[in-house]
Steps between C-alpha positions, in 0.01 A plus 500: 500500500324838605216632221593806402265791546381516120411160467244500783184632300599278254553231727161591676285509171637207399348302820201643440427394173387163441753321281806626633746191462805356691713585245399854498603511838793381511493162623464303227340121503702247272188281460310815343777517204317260293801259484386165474599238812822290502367159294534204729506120340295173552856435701466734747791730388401883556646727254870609458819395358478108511111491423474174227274626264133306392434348194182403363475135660444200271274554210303252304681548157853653540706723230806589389664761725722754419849502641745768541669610187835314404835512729288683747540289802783397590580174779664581808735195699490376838752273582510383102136454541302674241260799607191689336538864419306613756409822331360264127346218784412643835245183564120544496236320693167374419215660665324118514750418747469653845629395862125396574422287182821309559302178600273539212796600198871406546493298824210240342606152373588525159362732209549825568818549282392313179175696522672855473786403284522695175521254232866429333362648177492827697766467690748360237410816284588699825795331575688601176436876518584487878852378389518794280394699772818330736723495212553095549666371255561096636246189427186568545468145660704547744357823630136526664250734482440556851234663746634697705266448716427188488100342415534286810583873712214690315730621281301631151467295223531723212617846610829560291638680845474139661680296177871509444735267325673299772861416354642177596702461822861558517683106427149451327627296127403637258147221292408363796203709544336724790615435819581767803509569856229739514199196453593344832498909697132499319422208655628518857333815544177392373503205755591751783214746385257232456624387844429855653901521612475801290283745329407547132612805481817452678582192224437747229686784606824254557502352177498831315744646720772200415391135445862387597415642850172432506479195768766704706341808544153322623746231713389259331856330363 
């Protein structure tokens, strides 16, 4: 675009001043807005729409967390297979687990789990107010208060955007206590990252995106 007459003294005073900005001149520089960086996790995700958020990790003494307010969330159904409101549970990640610590935190013999866990006395307090949250109304025996994110995928152990209550598979009779199809996806994906067949991140980001699809997506069914 041609500068129009008038707005060359301007133009020429303003070059040379000292302090005469980008912006000033017209071509402005995004990184000089002040707007902070796109996050990225422990994962590897960069920002945007599917970024898993972080939670605080595992913590020596854990609390009570506060779930979403009653008949918030609301399941969605795959197949009769019962899904997590994705907006109420999204998933978070601990920041303890990375793709380089693998070795040293999921992928080790034994003990990494038990030594995150919240305790049931937390979690059983949790569980009942997540129901509210989900609006379940069927035996609490039955149903489990799931990670979404699994421990054994460096899933967080506390954050109330990684907990939901898992209702029992369809068929599933009703007093026989937890049992469902998502425990064995955990697991098979844990062996494959652990095996390096696929990444961290990659395990993550398919769980949250459908658990019933999970093993699919990564080719791993």
């Amino acid at each position: 675009m041609p500068v129009r007459p008038a707005a060359v003294p301007a133009l020429l005073t303003c070059l040379l001043l000292a302090g005469c900005s980008s912006v000033q001149l017209g071509t402005s520089d995004p990184s000089s807005s002040g707007a902070p960086a796109p996050a990225t996790s422990p994962s590897g995700a960069a920002g945007g729409a599917h970024e898993i958020p972080v939670g605080a990790g595992p913590q020596k003494k854990y609390t009570v967390q506060q779930q979403p307010g009653a008949g918030q969330c609301h399941y969605r159904y795959e197949k009769g297979e019962p899904l997590e409101d994705s907006a109420c549970t999204p998933g978070a990640i601990s920041p303890a687990v990375t793709q380089a610590n693998l070795k040293t935190t999921i992928c080790r013999k034994g003990g990494y789990t038990s030594g995150v866990r919240p305790s049931a006395y937390v979690t059983g307090k949790e569980k009942k107010l997540n129901a509210a949250s989900y609006g379940f109304t069927g035996a609490m025996s039955d149903a489990e208060y799931d990670h979404l994110i699994s421990l054994q995928l460096g899933g967080d152990p506390n954050d109330p955007r990684n907990l939901w209550l898992e209702p029992a598979d369809p068929g599933h009779k009703a007093g026989q206590g937890v049992n469902n199809r998502k425990d064995p996806v955990e697991t098979k994906l844990h062996t494959a990252v652990c095996a390096g067949k696929v990444t961290l991140a990659q395990a993550q980001q398919a769980i949250v995106t459908d658990w019933t699809t999970a093993l699919a997506r990564l080719g791993l069914d």
